[in-house]
C-alpha positions as CSV (number, residue, x, y, z in Angstrom):
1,X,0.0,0.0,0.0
2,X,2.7,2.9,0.9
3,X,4.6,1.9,-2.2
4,X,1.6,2.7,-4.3
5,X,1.1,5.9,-2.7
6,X,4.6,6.4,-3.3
7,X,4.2,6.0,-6.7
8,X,1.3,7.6,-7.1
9,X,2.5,10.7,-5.6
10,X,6.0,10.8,-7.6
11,X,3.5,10.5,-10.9
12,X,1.5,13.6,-9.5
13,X,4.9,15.5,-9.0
14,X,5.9,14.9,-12.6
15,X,3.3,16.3,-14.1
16,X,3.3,19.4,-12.3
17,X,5.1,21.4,-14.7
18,X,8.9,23.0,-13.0
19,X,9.4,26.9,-13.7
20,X,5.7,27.5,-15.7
21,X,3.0,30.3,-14.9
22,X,0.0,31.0,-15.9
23,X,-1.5,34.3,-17.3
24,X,-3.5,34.0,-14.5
25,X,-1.5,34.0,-12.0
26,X,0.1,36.9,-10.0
27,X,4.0,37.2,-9.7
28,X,5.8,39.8,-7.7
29,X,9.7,39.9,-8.5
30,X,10.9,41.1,-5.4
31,X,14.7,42.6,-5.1
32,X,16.3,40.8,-2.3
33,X,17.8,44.1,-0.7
34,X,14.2,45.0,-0.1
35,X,13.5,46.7,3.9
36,X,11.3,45.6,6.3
37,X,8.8,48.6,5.7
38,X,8.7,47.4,1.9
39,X,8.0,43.2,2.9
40,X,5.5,44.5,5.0
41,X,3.6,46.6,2.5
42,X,3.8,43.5,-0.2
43,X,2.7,41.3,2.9
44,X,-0.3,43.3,3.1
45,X,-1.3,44.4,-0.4
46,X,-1.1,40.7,-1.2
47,X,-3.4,39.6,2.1
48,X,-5.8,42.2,1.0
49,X,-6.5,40.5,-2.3
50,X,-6.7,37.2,-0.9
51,X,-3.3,36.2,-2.1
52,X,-0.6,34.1,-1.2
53,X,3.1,34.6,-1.3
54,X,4.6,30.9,-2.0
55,X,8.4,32.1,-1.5
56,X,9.2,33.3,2.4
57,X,10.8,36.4,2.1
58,X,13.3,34.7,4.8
59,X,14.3,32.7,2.0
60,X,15.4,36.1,-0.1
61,X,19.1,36.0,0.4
62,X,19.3,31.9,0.0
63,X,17.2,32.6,-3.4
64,X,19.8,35.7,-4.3
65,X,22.7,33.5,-3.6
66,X,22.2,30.8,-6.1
67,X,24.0,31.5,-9.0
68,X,21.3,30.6,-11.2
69,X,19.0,32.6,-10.2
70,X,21.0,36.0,-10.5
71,X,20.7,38.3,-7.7
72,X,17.2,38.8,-7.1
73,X,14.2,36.3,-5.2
74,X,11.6,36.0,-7.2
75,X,8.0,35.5,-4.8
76,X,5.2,33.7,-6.2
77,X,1.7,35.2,-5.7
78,X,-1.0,33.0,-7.2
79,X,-5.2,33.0,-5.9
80,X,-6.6,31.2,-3.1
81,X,-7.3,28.1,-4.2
82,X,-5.1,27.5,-6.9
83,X,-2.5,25.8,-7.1
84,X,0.8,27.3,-6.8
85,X,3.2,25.9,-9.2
86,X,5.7,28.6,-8.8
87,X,8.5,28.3,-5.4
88,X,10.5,31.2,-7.5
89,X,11.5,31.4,-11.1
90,X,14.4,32.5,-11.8
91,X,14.4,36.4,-13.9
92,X,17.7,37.7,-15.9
93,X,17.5,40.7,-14.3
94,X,18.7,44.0,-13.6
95,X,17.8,46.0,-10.3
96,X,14.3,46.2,-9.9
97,X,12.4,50.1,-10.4
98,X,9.5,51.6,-10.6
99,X,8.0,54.9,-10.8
100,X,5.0,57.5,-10.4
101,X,3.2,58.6,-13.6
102,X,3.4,62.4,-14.0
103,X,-0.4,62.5,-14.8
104,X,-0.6,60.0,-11.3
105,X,-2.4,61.7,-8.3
106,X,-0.4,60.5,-6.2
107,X,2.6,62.8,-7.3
108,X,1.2,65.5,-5.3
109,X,0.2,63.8,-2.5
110,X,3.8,62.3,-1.8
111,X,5.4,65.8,-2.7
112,X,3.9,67.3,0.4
113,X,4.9,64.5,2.8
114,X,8.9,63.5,4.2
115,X,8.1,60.6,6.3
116,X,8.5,57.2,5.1
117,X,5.9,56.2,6.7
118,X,3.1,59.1,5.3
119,X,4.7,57.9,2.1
120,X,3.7,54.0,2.2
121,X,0.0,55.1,3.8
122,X,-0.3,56.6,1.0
123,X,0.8,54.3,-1.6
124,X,-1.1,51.6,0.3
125,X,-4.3,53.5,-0.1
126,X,-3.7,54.4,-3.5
127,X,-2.6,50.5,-4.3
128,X,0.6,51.8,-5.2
129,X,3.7,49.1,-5.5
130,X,6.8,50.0,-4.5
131,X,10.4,48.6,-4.7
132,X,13.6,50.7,-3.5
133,X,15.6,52.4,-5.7
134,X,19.3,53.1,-5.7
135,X,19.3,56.9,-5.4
136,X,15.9,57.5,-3.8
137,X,15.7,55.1,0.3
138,X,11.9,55.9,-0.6
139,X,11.8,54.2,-3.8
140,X,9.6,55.3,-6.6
141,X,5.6,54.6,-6.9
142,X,3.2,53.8,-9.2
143,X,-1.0,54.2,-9.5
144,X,-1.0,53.3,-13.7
145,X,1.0,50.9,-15.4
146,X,4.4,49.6,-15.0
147,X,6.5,47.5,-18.3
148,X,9.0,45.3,-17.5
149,X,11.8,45.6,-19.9
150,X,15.0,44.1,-20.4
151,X,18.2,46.0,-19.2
152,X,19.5,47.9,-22.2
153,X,17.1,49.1,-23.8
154,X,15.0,51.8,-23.9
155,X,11.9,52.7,-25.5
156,X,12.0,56.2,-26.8
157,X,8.3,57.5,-26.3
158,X,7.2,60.8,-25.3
159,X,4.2,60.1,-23.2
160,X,2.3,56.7,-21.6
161,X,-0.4,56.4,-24.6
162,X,2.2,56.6,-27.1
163,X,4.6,54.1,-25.1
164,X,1.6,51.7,-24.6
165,X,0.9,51.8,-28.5
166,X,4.5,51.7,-29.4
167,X,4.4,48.5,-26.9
168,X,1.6,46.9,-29.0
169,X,2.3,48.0,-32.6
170,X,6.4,46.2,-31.7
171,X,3.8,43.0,-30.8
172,X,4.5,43.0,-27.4
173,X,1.8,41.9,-24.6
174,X,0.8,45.0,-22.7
175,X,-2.4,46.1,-21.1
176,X,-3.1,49.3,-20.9
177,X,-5.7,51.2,-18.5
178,X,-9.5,52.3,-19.2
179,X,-10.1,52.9,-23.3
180,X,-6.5,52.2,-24.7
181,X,-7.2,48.4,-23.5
182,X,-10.5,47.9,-25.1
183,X,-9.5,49.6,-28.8
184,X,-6.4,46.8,-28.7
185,X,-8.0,43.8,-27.3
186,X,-6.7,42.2,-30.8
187,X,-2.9,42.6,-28.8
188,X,-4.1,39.4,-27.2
189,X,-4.9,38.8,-23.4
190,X,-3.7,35.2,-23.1
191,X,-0.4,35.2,-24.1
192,X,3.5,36.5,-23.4
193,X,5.6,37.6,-25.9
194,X,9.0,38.6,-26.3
195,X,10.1,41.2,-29.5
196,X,12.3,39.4,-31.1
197,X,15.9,41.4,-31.1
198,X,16.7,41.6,-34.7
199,X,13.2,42.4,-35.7
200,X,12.9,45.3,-33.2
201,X,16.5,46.4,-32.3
202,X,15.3,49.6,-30.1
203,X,12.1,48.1,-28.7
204,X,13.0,45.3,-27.4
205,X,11.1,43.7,-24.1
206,X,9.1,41.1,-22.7
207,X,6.2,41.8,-20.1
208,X,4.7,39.9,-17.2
209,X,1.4,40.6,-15.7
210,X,1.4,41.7,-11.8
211,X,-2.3,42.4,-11.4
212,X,-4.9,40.9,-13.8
213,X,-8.0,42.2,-11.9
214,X,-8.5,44.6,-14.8
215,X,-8.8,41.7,-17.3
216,X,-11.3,39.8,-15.6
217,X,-12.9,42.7,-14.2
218,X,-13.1,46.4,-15.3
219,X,-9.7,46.7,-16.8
220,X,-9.1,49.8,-14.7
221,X,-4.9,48.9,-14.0
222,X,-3.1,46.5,-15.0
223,X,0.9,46.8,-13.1
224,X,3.9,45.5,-14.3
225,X,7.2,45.2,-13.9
226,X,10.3,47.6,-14.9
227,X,13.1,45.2,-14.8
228,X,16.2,47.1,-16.5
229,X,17.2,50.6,-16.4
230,X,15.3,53.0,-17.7
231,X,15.2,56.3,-19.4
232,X,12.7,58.1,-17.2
233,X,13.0,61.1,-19.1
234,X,12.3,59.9,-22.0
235,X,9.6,58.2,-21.4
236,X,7.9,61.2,-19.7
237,X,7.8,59.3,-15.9
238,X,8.4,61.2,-12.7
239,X,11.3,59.6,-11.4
240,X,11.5,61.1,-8.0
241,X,13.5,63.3,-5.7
């Protein structure tokens, strides 16, 4: 009898698939320098939308050590219910950033305010994710959309319609708040894709939902990732103090 449990449950393992996602799941990449403030806040905005984080933060510097997996823990955030198949992918990655939208609200609201921890009220209320960045102990916040790019290369836009259309016209997979998502449903909701290099040399990135309430809801935000260095200026995003 326990052998053919033990069978049974080596045949269930191997056909859980190793390193795959879903579209519909939801994947934080978490830098592995991040604070305690900034766990907490991920902690929370993940408990409030009856997540679960299936990589300890504990485990961040183990992750961040193994060669193979760069310098960065990646954490796991799937439904209730579902069934994680992630402990932590592994991302080529550059330092993690994000930042506030100049057209954001939430601009103002953190320009009046010093204190850390007026800052992440704030950005908690607002749903706001935040990561540290090198040259700013706050880090840098975000209310509308976030693209995670690869390190290198910049997409030279002037404004966030015309980077979200330059993002779907290159064929990338992007979702893009209130009517620019419903005139380029065509862009496709069920899939990732990565420009090819030689096809787009200057545009040249591969995105990863963070959020997907907007596609099965009101498609109000969708968040994603900057992974890479990016030419804030460029692409018209406040970048901080």
């Amino acid at each position: 009898m326990f052998r053919i449990l033990a069978l049974s449950f080596c045949a269930l393992v191997l056909c859980v698939p190793i390193n795959s996602f879903a579209i519909s799941d939801l994947h934080i990449a978490v830098d592995s320098s991040l604070s305690i403030p900034f766990r907490k806040i991920i902690k929370d905005y993940a408990q409030k939308r009856l997540m679960i984080i299936t990589a300890d933060f504990k485990n961040s510097d183990l992750l961040s050590a193994d060669p193979e997996k760069g310098h960065h823990a990646v954490v796991s955030v799937v439904h209730l219910g579902q069934k994680p198949e992630l402990s932590g992918v592994p991302f080529a990655s550059d330092k993690l950033y994000v930042c506030i939208a100049e057209s954001s609200p939430i601009r103002e609201l953190i320009g009046k305010h010093d204190s850390l921890n007026t800052v992440l009220k704030i950005a908690q209320k607002h749903s706001a994710f935040i990561v540290p960045s090198p040259d700013n102990v706050m880090g840098n916040i975000i209310n509308d959309v976030v693209l995670k790019l690869c390190a290198g290369r910049l997409v030279k836009v002037k404004d966030f319609e015309n980077l979200g259309r330059a993002a779907i016209e290159s064929g990338a997979f992007v979702i893009l708040p209130g009517s620019i998502a419903i005139q380029h449903e065509s862009a496709g909701l069920n899939r990732l894709f990565e420009v090819p290099q030689e096809l787009y040399p200057e545009i040249w990135y591969s995105i990863t939902i963070l959020e997907n309430e907007g596609i099965n809801q009101s498609r109000e935000f969708v968040k994603f990732l900057f992974l890479g260095e990016i030419n804030y200026s460029e692409l018209g995003f406040y970048k901080g103090a």
